[in-house]
FIZABA-140390 format. One record per residue (C-alpha): residue in three letters; x, y, z. Coordinates in steps of 0.05 Angstrom, whole numbers. Layout:
# FIZABA-140390
aa  xx  yy  zz
ALA  X  Y  Z
...
This chain:
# FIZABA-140390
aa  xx  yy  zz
UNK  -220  -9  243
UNK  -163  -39  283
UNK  -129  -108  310
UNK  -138  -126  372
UNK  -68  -97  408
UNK  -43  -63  467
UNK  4  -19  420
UNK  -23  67  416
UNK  -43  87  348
UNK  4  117  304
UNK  -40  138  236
UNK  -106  142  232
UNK  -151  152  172
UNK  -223  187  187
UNK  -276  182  126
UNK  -216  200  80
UNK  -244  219  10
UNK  -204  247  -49
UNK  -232  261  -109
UNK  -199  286  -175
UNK  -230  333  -232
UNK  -209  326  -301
UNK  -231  349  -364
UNK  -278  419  -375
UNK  -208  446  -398
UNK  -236  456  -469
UNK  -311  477  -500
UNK  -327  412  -505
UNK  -299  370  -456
UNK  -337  355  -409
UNK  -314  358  -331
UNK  -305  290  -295
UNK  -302  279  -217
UNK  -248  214  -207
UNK  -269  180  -135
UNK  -196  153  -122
UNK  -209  144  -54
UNK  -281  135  -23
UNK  -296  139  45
UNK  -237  103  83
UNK  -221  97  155
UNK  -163  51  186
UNK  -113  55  243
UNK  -45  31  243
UNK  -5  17  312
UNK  63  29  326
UNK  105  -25  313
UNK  55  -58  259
UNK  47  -73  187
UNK  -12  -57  152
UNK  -13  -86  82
UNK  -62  -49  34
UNK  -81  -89  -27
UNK  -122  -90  -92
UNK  -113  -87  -170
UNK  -74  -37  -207
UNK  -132  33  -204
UNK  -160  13  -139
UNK  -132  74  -102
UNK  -82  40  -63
UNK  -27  91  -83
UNK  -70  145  -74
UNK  -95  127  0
UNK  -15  126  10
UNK  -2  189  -12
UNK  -63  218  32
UNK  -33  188  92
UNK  32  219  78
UNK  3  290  60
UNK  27  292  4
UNK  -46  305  -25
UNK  -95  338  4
UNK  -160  300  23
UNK  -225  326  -15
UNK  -253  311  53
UNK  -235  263  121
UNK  -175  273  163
UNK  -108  238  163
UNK  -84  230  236
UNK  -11  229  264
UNK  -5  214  329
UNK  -72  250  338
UNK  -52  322  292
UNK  -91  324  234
UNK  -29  339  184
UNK  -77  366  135
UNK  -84  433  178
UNK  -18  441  205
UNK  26  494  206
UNK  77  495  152
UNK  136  495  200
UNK  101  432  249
UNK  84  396  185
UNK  164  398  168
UNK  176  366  231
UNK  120  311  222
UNK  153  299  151
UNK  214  273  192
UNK  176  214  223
UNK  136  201  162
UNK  174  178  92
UNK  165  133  39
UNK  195  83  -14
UNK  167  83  -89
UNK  159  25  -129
UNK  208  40  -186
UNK  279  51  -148
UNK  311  88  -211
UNK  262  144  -222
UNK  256  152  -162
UNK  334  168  -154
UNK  356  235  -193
UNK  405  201  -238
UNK  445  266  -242
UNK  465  264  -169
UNK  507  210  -136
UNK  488  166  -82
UNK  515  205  -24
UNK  477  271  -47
UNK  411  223  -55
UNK  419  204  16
UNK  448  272  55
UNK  391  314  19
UNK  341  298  67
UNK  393  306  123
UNK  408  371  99
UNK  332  403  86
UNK  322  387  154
UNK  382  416  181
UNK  420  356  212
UNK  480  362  177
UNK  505  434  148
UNK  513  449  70
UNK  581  470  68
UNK  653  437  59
UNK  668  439  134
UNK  604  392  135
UNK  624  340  84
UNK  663  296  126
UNK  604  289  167
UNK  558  277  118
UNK  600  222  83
UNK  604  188  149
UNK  531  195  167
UNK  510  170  96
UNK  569  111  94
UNK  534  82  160
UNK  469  93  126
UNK  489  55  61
UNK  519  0  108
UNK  448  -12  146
UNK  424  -34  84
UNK  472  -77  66
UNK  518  -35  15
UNK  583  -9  15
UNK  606  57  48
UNK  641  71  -24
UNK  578  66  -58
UNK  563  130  -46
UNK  607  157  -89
UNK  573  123  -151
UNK  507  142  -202
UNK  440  108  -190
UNK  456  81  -263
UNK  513  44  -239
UNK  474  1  -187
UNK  436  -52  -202
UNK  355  -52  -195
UNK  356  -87  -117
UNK  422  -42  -94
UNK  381  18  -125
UNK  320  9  -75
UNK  370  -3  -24
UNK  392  70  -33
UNK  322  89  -35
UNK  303  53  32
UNK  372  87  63
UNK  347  153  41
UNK  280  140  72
UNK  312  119  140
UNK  366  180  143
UNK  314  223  189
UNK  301  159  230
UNK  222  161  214
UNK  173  118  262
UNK  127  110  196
UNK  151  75  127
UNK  101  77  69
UNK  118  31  17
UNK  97  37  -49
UNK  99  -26  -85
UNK  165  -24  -59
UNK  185  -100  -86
UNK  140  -111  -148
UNK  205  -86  -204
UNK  253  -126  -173
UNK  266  -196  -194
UNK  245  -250  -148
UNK  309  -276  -108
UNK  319  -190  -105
UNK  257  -187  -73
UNK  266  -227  -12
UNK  328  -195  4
UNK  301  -125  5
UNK  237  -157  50
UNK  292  -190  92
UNK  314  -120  99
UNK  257  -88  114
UNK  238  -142  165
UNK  304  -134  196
UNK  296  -60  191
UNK  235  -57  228
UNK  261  -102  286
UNK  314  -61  298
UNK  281  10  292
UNK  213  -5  314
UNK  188  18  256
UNK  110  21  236
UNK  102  2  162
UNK  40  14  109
UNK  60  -43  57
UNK  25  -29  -7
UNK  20  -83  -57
UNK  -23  -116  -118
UNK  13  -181  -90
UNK  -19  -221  -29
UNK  34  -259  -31
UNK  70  -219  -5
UNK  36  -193  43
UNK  24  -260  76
UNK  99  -259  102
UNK  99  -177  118
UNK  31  -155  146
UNK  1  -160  212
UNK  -70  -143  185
UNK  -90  -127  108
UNK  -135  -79  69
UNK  -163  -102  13
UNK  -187  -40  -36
UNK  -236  -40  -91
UNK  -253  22  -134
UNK  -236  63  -75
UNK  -258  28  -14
UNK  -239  -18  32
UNK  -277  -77  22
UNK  -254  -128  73
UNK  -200  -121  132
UNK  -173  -177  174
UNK  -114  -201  206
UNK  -70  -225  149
UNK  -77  -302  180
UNK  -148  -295  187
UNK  -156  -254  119
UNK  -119  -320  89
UNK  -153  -380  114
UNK  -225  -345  112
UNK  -236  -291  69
UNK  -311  -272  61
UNK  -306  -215  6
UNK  -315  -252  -61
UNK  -266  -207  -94
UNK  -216  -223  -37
UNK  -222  -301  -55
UNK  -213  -277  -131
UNK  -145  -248  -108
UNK  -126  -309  -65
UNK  -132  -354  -109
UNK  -83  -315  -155
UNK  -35  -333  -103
UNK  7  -393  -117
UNK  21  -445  -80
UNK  94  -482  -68
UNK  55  -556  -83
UNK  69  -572  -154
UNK  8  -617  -154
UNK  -35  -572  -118
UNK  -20  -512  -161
UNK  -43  -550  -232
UNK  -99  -586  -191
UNK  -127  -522  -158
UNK  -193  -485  -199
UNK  -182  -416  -201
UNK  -234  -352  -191
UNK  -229  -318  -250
UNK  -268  -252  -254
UNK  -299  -225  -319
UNK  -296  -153  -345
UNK  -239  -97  -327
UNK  -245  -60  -273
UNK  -307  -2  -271
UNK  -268  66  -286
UNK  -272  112  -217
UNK  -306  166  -255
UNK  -365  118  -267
UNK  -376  82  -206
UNK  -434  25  -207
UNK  -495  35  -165
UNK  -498  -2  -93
UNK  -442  -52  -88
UNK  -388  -28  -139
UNK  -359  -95  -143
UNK  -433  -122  -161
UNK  -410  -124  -235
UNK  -364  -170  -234
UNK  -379  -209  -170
UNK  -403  -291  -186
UNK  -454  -283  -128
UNK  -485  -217  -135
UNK  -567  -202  -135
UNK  -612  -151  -134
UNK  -597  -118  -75
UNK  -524  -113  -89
UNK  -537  -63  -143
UNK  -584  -21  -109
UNK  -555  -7  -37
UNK  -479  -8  -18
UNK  -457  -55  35
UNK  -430  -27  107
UNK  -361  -55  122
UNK  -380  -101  182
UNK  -362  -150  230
UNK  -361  -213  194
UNK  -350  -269  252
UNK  -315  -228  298
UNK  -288  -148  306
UNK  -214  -160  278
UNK  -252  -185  206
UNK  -291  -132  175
UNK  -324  -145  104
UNK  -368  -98  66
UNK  -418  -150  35
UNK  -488  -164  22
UNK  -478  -246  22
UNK  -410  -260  49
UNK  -377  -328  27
UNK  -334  -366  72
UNK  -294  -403  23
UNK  -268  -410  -49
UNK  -322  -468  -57
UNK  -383  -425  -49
UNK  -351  -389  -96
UNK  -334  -438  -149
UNK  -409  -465  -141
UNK  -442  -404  -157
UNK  -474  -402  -227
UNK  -407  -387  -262
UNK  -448  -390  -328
UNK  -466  -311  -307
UNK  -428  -252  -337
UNK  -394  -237  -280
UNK  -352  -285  -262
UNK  -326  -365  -288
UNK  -281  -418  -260
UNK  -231  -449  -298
UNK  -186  -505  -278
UNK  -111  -500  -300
């Protein structure tokens, strides 16, 4: 699954599976298998962003975490720059750790607020033995963490403060400085905007724009916001209970989107017209979201989906090409608009459309 580019591979995900048990701990509690992620494969290329989408329980965060190793897959392979990292040595999976880091969604707990800045930042340096531990090393560290600090558009004296002196944007700024100290090629963002307030979070994707010009980074944006990703991602991954149900390049994905639940997101998205926004009927899906430990049969989005028959609950769709090879949907009766949507018979239980 992959754009159309001259640019190598950097990660690739093969059938990647990961499935958690819970429960059986007591007599009666009975053991349940949690299908977090279900069967995904995608490639990212150097210099790209990938933007990875879906509601809150989709699996998004877990899929991240799988590409960074930081679980290990129940079955599929995660591929950097062709190793699988999930059966590497211990000491060559240190040194893929340097090219791979990431940046969580909530920038003060992710920050040990009983260490100062510059400790935040050098630890990293120092684990991997770029700069030593001792006194005669300070110096350097201070300097290596000031110019750090500085990328990112803080002071070199920040260092010396407490993550709970910082405000919410100058604390993810510490966190994207610590993620850049081993000068990765790969960024995984968690959510990495989404607790900020809104004028904070274009700065910090002005940064990591500018970032990634400068470094050539590769980034893996996750996100519940589309939004977002329509000014970050080359191509986007939209997830549902595990799976990627449509992929496209994020212009493509936002003029024609053929997964119904894509259009339900999209047109969550607002628009800058005043009049547009209060004139514009919305897709407005019934019911939560199926728990992962209870998937539907066939098409697990059947249940809530404004267009779905009889054969979407008995076999689940392939993801295919859906009007050419860069847009891949996984759909029984692809729509091509919000319209065919918003004519369906929104009197079912699945889905209604409202106008605001």
């Amino acid at each position: 699954m992959t754009m159309t580019d001259d640019a190598p591979p950097l990660l690739e995900v093969r059938g990647l599976r990961k499935v958690f048990h819970t429960g059986g701990g007591l007599a009666n509690q009975a053991r349940r298998d949690v299908h977090a992620v279900n069967g995904v494969d995608l490639t990212v290329r150097q210099g790209q962003t990938l933007g990875i989408a879906g509601e809150s329980g989709c699996g998004k965060s877990t899929l991240a975490r799988l590409m960074l190793g930081l679980y290990p897959p129940t079955s599929g392979e995660v591929l950097f720059e062709g190793k699988d990292i999930a059966r590497l040595p211990r000491r060559e999976l240190l040194g893929v750790r340097r090219d791979m880091q990431i940046v969580f969604q909530d920038p003060y707990s992710s920050l040990d607020p009983r260490m100062r800045v510059r400790e935040i930042v050098a630890e990293a340096l120092v684990t991997h033995g770029l700069v030593g531990r001792g006194r005669r090393s300070l110096r350097m560290r201070r300097e290596r963490v000031g110019e750090l600090l500085e990328s990112v558009g803080l002071a070199a004296s920040d260092q010396d403060r407490f993550p709970r002196e910082l405000s919410g944007g100058q604390r993810q700024r510490v966190g994207i400085a610590r993620a850049l100290a081993l000068d990765p090629k790969l960024l995984v963002l968690d959510e990495p905007v989404s607790a900020l307030d809104v004028s904070i979070q274009a700065q910090v994707i002005n940064l990591l724009t500018r970032m990634q010009r400068e470094r050539g980074l590769t980034y893996v944006f996750v996100t519940h916001d589309l939004s977002v990703l329509q000014h970050v991602a080359d191509c986007v991954a939209v997830m549902y209970l595990g799976r990627v149900v449509e992929y496209a390049g994020t212009e493509e994905l936002f003029r024609q989107a053929r997964h119904p639940y894509t259009q339900s997101l999209l047109s969550a998205v607002p628009i800058p017209d005043p009049a547009l926004e209060r004139s514009r009927r919305r897709i407005v899906l019934q019911g939560d979201l199926p728990s992962p430990d209870n998937l539907p049969s066939g098409c697990s989005f059947h249940t809530r989906c404004p267009v779905a028959r009889e054969l979407c609950s008995a076999q689940t769709p392939d993801l295919e090409e859906q009007g050419g090879p860069d847009h891949l949907a996984a759909c029984h009766f692809p729509v091509r608009s919000a319209e065919d949507l918003l004519a369906a018979d929104v009197g079912t239980p699945q889905a209604v459309a409202t106008t605001d």
